[in-house]
mmJSON file of the N, C-alpha and C atoms, coordinates in Angstrom:
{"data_MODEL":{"atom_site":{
"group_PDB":["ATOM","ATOM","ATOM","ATOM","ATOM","ATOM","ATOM","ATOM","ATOM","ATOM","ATOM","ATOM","ATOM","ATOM","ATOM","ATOM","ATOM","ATOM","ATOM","ATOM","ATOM","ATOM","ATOM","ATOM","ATOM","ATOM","ATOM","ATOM","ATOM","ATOM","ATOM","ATOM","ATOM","ATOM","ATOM","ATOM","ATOM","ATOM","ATOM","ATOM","ATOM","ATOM","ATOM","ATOM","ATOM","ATOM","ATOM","ATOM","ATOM","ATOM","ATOM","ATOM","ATOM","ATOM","ATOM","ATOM","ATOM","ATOM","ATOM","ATOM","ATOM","ATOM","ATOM","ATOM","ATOM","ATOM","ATOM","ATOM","ATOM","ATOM","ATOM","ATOM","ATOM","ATOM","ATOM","ATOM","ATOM","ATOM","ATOM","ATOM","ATOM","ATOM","ATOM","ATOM","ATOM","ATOM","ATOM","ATOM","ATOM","ATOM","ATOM","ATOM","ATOM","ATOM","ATOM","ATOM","ATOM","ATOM","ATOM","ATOM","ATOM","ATOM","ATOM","ATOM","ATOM","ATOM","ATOM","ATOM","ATOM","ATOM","ATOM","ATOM","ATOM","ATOM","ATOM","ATOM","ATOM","ATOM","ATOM","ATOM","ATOM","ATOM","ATOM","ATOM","ATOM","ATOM","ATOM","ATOM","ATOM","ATOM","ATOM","ATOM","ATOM","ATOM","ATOM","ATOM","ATOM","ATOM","ATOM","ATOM","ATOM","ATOM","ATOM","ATOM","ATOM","ATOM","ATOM","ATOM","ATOM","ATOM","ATOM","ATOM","ATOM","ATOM","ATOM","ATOM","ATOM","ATOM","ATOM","ATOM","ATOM","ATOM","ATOM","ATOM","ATOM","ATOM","ATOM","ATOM","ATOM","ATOM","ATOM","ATOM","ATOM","ATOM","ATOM","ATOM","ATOM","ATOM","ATOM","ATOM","ATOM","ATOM","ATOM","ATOM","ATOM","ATOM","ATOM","ATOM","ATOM","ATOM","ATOM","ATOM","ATOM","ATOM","ATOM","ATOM","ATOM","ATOM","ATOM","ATOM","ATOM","ATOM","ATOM","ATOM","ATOM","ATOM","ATOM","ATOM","ATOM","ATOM","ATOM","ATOM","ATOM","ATOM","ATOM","ATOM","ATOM","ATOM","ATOM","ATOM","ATOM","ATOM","ATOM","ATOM","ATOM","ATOM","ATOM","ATOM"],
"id":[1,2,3,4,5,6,7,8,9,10,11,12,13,14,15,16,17,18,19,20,21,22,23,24,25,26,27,28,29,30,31,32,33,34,35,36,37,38,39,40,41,42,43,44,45,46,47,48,49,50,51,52,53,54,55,56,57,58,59,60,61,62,63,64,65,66,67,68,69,70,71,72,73,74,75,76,77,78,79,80,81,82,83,84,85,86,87,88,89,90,91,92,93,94,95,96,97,98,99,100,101,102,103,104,105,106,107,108,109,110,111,112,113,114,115,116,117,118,119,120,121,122,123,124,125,126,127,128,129,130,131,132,133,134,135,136,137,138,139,140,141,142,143,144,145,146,147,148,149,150,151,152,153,154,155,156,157,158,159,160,161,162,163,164,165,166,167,168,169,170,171,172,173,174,175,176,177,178,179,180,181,182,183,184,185,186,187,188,189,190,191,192,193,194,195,196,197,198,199,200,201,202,203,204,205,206,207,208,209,210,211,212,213,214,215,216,217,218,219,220,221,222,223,224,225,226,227,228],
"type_symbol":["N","C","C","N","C","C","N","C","C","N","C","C","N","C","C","N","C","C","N","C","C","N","C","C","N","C","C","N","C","C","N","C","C","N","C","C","N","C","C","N","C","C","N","C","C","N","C","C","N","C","C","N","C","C","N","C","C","N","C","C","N","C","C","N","C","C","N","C","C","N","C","C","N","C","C","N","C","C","N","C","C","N","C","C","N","C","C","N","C","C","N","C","C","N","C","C","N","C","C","N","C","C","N","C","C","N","C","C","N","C","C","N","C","C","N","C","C","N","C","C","N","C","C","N","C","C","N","C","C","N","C","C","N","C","C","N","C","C","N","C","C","N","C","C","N","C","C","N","C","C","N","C","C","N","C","C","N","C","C","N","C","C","N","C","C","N","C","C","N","C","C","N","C","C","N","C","C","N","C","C","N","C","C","N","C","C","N","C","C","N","C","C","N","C","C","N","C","C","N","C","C","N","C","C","N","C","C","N","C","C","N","C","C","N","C","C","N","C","C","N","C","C","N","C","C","N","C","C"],
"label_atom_id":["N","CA","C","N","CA","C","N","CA","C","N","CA","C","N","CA","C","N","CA","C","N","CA","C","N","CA","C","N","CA","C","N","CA","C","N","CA","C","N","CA","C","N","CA","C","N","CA","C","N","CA","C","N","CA","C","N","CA","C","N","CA","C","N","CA","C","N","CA","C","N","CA","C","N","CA","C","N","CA","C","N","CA","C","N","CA","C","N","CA","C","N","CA","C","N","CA","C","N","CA","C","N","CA","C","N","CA","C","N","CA","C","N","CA","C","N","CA","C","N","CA","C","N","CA","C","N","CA","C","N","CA","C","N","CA","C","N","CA","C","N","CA","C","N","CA","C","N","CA","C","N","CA","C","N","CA","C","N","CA","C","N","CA","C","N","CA","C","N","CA","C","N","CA","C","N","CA","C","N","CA","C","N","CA","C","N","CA","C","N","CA","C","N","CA","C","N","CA","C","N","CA","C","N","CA","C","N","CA","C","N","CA","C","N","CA","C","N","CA","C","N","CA","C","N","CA","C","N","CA","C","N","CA","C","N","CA","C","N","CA","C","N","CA","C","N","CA","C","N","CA","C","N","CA","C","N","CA","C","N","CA","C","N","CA","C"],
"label_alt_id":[null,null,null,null,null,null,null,null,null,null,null,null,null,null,null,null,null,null,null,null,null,null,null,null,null,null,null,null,null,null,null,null,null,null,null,null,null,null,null,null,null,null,null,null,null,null,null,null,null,null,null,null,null,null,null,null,null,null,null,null,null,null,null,null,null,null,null,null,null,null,null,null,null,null,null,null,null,null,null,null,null,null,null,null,null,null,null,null,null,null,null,null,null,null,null,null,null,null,null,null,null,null,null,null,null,null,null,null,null,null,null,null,null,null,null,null,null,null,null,null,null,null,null,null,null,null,null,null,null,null,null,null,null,null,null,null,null,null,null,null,null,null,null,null,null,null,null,null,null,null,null,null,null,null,null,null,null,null,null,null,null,null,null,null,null,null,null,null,null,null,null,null,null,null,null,null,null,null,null,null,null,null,null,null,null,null,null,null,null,null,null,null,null,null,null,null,null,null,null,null,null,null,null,null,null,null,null,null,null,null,null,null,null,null,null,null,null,null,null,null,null,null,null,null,null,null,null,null],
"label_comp_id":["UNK","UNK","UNK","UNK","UNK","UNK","UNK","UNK","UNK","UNK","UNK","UNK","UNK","UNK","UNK","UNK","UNK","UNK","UNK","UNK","UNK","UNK","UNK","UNK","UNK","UNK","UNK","UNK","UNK","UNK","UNK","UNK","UNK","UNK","UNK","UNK","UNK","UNK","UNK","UNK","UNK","UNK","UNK","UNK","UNK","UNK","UNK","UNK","UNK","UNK","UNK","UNK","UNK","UNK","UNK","UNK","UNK","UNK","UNK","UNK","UNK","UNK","UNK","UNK","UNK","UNK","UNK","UNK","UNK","UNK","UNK","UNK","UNK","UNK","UNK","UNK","UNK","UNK","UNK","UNK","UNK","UNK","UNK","UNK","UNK","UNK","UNK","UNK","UNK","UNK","UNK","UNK","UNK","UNK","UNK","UNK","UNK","UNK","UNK","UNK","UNK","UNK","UNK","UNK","UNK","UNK","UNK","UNK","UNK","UNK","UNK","UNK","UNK","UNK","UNK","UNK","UNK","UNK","UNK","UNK","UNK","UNK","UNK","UNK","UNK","UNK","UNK","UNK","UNK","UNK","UNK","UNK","UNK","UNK","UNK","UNK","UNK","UNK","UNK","UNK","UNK","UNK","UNK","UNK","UNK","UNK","UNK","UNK","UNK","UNK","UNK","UNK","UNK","UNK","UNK","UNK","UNK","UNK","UNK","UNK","UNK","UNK","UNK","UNK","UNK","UNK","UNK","UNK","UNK","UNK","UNK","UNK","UNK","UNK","UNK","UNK","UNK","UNK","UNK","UNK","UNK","UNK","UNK","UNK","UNK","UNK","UNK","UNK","UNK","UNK","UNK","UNK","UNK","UNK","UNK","UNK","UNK","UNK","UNK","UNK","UNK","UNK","UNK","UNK","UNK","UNK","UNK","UNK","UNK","UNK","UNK","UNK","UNK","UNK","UNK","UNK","UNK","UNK","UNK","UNK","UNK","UNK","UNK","UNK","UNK","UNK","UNK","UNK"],
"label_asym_id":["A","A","A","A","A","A","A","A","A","A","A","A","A","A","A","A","A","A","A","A","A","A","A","A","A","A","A","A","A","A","A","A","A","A","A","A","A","A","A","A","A","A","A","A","A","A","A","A","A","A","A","A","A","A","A","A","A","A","A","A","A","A","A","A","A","A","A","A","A","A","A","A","A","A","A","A","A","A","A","A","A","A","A","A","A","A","A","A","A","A","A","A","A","A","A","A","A","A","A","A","A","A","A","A","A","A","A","A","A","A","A","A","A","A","A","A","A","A","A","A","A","A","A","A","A","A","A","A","A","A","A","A","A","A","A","A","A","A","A","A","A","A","A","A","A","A","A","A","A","A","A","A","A","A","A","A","A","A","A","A","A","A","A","A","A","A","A","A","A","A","A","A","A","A","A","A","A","A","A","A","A","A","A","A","A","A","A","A","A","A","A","A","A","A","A","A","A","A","A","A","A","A","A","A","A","A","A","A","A","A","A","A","A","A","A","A","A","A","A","A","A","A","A","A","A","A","A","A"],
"label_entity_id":["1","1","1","1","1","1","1","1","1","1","1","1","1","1","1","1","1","1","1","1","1","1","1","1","1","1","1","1","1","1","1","1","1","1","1","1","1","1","1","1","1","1","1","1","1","1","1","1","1","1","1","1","1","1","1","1","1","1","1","1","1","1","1","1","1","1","1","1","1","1","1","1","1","1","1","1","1","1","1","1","1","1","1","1","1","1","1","1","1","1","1","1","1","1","1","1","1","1","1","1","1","1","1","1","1","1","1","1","1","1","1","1","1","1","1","1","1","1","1","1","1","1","1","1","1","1","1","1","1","1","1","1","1","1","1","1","1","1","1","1","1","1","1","1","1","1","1","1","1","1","1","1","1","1","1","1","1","1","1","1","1","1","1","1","1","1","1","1","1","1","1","1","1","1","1","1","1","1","1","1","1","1","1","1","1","1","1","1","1","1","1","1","1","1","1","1","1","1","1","1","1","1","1","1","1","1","1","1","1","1","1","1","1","1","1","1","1","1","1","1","1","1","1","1","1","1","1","1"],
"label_seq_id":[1,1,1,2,2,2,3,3,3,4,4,4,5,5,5,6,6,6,7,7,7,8,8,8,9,9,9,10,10,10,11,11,11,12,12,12,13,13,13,14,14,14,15,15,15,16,16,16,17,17,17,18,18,18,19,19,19,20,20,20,21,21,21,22,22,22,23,23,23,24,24,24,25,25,25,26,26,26,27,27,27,28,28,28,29,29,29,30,30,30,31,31,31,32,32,32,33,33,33,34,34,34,35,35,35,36,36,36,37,37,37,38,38,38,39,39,39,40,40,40,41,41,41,42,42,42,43,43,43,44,44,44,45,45,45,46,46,46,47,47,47,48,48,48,49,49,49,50,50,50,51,51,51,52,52,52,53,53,53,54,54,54,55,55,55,56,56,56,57,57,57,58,58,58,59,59,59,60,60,60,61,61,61,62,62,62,63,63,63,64,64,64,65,65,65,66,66,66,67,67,67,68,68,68,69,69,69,70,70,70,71,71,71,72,72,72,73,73,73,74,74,74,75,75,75,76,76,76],
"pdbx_PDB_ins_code":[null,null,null,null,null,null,null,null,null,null,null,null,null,null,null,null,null,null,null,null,null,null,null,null,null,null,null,null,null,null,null,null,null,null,null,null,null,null,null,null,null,null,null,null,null,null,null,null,null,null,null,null,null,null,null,null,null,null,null,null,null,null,null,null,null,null,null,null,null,null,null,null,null,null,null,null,null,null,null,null,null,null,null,null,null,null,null,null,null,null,null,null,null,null,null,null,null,null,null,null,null,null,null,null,null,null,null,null,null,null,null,null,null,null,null,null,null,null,null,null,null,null,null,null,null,null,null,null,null,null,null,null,null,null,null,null,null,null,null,null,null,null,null,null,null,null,null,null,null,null,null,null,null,null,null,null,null,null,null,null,null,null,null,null,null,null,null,null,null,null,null,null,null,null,null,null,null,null,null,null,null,null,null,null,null,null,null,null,null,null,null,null,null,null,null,null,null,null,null,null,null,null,null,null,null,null,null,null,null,null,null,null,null,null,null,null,null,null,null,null,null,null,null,null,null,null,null,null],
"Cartn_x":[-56.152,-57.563,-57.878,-58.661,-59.149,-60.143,-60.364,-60.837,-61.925,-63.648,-64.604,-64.982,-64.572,-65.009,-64.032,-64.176,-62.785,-62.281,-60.995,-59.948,-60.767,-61.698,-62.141,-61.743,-60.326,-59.343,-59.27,-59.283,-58.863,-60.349,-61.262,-62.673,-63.289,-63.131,-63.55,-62.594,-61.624,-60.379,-61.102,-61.338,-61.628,-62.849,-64.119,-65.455,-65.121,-64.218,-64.433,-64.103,-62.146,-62.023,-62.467,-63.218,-64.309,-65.472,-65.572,-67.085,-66.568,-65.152,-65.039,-65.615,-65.901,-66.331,-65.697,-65.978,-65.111,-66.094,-64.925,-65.201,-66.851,-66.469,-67.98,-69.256,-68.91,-69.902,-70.534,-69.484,-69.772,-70.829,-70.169,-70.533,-72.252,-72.428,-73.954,-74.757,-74.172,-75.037,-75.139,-74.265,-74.424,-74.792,-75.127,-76.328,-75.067,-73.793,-73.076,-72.369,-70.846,-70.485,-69.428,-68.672,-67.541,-66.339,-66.159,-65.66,-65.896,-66.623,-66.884,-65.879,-66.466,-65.743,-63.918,-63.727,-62.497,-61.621,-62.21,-61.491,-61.415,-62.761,-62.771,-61.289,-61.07,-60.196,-58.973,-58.903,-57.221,-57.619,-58.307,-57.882,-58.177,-58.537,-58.585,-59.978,-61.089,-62.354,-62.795,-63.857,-63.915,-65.35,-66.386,-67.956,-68.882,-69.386,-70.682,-70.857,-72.119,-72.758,-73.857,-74.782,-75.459,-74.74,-73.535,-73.043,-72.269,-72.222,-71.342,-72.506,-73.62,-75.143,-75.211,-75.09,-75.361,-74.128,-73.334,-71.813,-71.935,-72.584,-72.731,-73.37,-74.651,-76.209,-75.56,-75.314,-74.773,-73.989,-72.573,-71.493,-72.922,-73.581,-74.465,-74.952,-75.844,-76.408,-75.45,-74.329,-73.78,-72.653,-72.904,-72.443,-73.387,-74.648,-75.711,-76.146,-75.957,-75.504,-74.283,-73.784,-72.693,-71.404,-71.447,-71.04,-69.498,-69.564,-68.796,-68.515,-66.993,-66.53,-65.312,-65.823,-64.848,-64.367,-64.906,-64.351,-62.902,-62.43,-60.261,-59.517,-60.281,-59.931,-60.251,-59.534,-59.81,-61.302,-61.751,-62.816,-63.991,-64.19,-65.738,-66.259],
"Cartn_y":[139.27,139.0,139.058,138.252,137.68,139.1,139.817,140.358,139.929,140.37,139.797,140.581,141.536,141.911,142.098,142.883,143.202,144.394,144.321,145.681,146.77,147.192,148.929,149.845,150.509,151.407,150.94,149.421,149.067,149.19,148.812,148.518,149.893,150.674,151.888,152.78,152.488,152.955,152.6,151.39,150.576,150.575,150.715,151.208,152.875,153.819,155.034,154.97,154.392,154.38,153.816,152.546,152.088,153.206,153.877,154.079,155.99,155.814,157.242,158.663,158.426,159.42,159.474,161.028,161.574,160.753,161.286,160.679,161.454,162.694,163.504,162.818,162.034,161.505,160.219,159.818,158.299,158.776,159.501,159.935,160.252,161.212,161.601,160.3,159.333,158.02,156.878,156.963,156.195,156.922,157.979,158.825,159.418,159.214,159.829,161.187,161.139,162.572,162.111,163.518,163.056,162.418,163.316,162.621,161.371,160.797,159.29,158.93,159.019,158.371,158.559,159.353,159.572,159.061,159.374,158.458,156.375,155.779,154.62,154.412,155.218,155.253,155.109,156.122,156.431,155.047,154.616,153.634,153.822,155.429,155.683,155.099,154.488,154.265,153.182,152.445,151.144,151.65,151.128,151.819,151.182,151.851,150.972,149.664,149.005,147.497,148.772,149.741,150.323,150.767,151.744,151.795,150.593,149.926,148.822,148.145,147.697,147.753,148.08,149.47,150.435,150.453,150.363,150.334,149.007,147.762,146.374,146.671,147.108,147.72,148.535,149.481,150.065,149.1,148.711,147.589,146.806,145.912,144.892,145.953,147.084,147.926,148.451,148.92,149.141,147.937,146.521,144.937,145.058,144.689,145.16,145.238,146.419,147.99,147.426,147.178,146.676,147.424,148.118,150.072,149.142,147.983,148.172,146.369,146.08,144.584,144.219,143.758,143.118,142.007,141.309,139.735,139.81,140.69,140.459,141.154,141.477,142.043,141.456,141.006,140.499,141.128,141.585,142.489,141.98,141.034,140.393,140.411],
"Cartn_z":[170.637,170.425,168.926,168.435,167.787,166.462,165.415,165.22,164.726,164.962,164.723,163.584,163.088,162.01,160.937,159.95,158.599,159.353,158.53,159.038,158.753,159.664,158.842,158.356,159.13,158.124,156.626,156.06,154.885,154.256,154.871,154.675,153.654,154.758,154.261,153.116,153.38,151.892,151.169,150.706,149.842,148.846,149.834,149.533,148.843,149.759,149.258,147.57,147.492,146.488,145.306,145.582,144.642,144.125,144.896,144.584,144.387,144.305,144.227,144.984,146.272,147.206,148.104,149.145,149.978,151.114,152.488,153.563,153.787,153.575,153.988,152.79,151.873,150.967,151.87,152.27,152.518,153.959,154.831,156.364,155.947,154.909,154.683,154.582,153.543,153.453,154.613,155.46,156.522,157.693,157.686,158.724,160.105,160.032,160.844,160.467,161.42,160.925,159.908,159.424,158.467,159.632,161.131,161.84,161.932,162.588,162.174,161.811,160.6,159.385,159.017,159.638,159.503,160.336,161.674,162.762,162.507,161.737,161.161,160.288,159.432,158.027,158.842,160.094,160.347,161.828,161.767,162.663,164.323,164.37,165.424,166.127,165.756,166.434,165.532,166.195,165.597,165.214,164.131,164.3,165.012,165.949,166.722,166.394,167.082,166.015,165.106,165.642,164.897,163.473,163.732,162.298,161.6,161.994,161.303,160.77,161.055,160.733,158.901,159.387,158.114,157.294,157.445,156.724,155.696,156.576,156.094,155.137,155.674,154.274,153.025,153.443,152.337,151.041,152.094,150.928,150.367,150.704,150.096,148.758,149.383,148.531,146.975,147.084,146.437,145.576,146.021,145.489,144.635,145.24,144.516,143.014,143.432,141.737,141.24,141.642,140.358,140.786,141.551,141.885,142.856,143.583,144.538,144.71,144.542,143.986,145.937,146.866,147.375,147.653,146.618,146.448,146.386,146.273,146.031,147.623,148.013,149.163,150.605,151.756,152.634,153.75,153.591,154.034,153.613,152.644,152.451,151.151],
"occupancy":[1.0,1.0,1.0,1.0,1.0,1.0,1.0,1.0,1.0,1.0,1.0,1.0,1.0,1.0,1.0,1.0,1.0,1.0,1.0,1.0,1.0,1.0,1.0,1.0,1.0,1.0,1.0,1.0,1.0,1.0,1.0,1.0,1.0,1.0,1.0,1.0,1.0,1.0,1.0,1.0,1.0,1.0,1.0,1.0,1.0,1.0,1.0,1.0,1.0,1.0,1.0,1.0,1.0,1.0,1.0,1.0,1.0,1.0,1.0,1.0,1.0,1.0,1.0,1.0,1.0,1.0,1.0,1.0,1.0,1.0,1.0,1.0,1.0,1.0,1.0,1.0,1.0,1.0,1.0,1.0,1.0,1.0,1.0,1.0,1.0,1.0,1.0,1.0,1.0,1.0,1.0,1.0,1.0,1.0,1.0,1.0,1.0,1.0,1.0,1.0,1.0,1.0,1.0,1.0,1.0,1.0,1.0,1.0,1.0,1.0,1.0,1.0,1.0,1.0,1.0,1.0,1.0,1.0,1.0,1.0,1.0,1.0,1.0,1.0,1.0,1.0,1.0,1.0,1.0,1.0,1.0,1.0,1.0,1.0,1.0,1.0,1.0,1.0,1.0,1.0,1.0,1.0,1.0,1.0,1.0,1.0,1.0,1.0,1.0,1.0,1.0,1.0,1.0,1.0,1.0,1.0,1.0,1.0,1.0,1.0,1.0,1.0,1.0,1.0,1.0,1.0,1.0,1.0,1.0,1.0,1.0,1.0,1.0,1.0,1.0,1.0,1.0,1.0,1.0,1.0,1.0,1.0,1.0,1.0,1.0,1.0,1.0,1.0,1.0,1.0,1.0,1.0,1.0,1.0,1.0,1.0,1.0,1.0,1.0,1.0,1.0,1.0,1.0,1.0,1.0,1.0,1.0,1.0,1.0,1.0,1.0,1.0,1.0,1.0,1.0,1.0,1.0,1.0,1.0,1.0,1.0,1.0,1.0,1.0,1.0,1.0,1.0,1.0],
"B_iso_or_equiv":[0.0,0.0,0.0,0.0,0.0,0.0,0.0,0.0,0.0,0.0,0.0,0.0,0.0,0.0,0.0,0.0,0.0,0.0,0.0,0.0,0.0,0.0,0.0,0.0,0.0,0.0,0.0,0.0,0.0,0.0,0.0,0.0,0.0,0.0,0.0,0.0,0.0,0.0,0.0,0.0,0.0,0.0,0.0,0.0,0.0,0.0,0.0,0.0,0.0,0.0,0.0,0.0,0.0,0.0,0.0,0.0,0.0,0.0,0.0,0.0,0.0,0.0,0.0,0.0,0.0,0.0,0.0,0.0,0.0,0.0,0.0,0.0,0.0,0.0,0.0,0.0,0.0,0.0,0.0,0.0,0.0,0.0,0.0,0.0,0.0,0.0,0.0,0.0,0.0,0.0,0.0,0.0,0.0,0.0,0.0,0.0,0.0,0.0,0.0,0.0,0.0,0.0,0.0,0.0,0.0,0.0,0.0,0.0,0.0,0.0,0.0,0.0,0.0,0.0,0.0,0.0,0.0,0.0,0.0,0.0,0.0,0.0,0.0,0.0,0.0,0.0,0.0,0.0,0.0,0.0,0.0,0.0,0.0,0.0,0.0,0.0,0.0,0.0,0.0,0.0,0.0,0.0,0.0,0.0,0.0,0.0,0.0,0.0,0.0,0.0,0.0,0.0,0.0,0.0,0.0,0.0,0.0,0.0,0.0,0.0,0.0,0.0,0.0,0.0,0.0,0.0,0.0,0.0,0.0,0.0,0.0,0.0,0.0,0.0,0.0,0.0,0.0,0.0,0.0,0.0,0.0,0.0,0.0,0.0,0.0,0.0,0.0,0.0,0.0,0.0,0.0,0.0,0.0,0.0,0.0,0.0,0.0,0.0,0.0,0.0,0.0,0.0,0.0,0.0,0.0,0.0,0.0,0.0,0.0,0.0,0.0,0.0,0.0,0.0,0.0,0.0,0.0,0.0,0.0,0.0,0.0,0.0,0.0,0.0,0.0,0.0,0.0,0.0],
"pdbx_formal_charge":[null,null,null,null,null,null,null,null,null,null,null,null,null,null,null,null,null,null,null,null,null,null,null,null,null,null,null,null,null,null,null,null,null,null,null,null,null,null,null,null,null,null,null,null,null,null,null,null,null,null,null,null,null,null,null,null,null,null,null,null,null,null,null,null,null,null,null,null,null,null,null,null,null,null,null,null,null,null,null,null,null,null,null,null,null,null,null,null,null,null,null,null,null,null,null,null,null,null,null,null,null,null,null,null,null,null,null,null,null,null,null,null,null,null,null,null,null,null,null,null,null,null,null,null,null,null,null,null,null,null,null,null,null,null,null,null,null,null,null,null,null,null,null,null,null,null,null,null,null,null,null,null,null,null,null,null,null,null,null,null,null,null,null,null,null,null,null,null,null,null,null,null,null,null,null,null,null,null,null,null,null,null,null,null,null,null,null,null,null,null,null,null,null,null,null,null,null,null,null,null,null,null,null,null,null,null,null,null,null,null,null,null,null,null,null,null,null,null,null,null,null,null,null,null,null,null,null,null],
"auth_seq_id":[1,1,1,2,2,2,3,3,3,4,4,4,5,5,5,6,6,6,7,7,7,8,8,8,9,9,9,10,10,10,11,11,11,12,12,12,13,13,13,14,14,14,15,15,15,16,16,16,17,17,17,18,18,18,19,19,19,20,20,20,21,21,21,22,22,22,23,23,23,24,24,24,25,25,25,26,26,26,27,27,27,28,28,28,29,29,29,30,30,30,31,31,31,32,32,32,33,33,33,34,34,34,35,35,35,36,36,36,37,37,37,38,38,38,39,39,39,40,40,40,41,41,41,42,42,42,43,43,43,44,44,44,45,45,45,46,46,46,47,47,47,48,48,48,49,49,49,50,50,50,51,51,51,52,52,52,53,53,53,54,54,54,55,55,55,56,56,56,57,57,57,58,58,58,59,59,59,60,60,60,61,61,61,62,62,62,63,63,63,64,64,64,65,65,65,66,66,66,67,67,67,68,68,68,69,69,69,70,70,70,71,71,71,72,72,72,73,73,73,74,74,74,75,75,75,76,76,76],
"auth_comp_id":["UNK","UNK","UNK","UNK","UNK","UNK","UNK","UNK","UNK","UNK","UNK","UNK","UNK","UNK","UNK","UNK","UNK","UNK","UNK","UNK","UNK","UNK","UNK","UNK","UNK","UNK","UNK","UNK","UNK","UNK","UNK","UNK","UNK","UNK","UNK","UNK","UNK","UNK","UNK","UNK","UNK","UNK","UNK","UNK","UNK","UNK","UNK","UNK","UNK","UNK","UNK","UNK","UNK","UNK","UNK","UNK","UNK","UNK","UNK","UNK","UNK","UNK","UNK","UNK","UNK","UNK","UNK","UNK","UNK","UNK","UNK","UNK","UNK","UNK","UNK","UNK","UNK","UNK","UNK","UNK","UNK","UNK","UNK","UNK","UNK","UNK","UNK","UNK","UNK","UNK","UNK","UNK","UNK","UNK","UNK","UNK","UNK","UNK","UNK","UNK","UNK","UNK","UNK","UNK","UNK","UNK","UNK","UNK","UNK","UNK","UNK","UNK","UNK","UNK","UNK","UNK","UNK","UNK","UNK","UNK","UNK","UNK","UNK","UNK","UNK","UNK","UNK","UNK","UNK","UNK","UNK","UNK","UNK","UNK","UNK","UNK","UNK","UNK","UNK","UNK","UNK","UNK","UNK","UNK","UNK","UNK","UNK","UNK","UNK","UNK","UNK","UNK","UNK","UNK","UNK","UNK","UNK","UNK","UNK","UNK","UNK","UNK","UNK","UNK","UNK","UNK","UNK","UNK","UNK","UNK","UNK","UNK","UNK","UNK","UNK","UNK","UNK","UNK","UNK","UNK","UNK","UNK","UNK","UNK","UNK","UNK","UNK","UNK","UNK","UNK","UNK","UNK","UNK","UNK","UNK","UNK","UNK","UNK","UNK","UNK","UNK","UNK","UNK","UNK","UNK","UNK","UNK","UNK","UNK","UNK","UNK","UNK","UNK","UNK","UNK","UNK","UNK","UNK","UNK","UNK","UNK","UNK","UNK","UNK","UNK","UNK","UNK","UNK"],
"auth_asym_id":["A","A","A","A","A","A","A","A","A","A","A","A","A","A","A","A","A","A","A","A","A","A","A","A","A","A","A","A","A","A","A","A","A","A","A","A","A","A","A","A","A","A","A","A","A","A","A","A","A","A","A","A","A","A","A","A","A","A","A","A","A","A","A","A","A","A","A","A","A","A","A","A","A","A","A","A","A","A","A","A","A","A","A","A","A","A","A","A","A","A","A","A","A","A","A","A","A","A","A","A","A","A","A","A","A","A","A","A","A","A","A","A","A","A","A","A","A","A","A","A","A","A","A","A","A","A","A","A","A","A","A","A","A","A","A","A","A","A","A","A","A","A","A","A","A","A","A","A","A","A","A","A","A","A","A","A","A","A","A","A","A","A","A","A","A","A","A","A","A","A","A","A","A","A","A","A","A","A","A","A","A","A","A","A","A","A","A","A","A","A","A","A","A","A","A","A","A","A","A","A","A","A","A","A","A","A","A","A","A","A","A","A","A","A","A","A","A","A","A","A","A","A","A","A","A","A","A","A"],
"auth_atom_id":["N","CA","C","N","CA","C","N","CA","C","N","CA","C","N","CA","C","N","CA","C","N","CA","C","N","CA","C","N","CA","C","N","CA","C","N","CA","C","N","CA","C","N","CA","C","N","CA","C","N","CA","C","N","CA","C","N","CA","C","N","CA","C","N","CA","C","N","CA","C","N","CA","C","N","CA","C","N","CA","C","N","CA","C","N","CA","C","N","CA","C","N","CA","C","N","CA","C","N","CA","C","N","CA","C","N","CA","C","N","CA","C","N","CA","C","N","CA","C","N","CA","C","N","CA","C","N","CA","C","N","CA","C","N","CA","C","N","CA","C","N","CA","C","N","CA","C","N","CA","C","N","CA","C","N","CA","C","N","CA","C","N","CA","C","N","CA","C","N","CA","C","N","CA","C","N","CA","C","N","CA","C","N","CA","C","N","CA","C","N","CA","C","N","CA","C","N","CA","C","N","CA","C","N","CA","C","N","CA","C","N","CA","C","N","CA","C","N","CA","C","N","CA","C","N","CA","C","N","CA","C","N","CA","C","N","CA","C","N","CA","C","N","CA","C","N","CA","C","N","CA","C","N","CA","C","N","CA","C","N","CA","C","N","CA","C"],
"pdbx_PDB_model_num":[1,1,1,1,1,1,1,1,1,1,1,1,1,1,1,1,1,1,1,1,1,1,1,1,1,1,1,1,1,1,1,1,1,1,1,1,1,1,1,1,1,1,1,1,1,1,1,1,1,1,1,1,1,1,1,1,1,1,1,1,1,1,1,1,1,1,1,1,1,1,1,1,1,1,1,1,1,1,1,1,1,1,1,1,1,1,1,1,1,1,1,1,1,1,1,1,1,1,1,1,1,1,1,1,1,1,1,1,1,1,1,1,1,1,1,1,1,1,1,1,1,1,1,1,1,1,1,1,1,1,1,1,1,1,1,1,1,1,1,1,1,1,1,1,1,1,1,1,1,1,1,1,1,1,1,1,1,1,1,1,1,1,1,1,1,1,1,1,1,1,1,1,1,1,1,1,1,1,1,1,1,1,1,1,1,1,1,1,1,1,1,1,1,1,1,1,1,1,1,1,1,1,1,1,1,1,1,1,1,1,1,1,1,1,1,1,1,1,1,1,1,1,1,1,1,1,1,1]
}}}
């Protein structure tokens, strides 16, 4: 099957290490837990449509600012 969205494990590497924050940084700004977020990273859980929602908002938010570049990366 077909994936309808970007690899999130890579997704979220990616955003963290851009923007230089921990999983528990990122988890506070997108209104979940650090679990969450951790289980996303290691692959283990995919995020809602609600958090994937906010995950989207955020990346735009932080393209934005200048803060966060994924034009080189398959993820958007």
């Amino acid at each position: 099957m077909k994936p309808i969205h970007p690899d999130y494990p890579a997704l979220v590497k990616e955003v963290r290490r851009q923007l230089a924050i921990s999983q528990e940084d990122l988890a506070r700004e997108l209104g979940v837990s650090y679990a969450t977020v951790n289980r996303w990273e290691n692959g283990q859980a995919k995020p809602s449509k609600l958090a994937r929602a906010q995950l989207d908002a955020f990346c735009e938010r932080m393209k934005t600012d200048g803060a966060l570049d994924l034009s080189g990366s398959k993820n958007g």
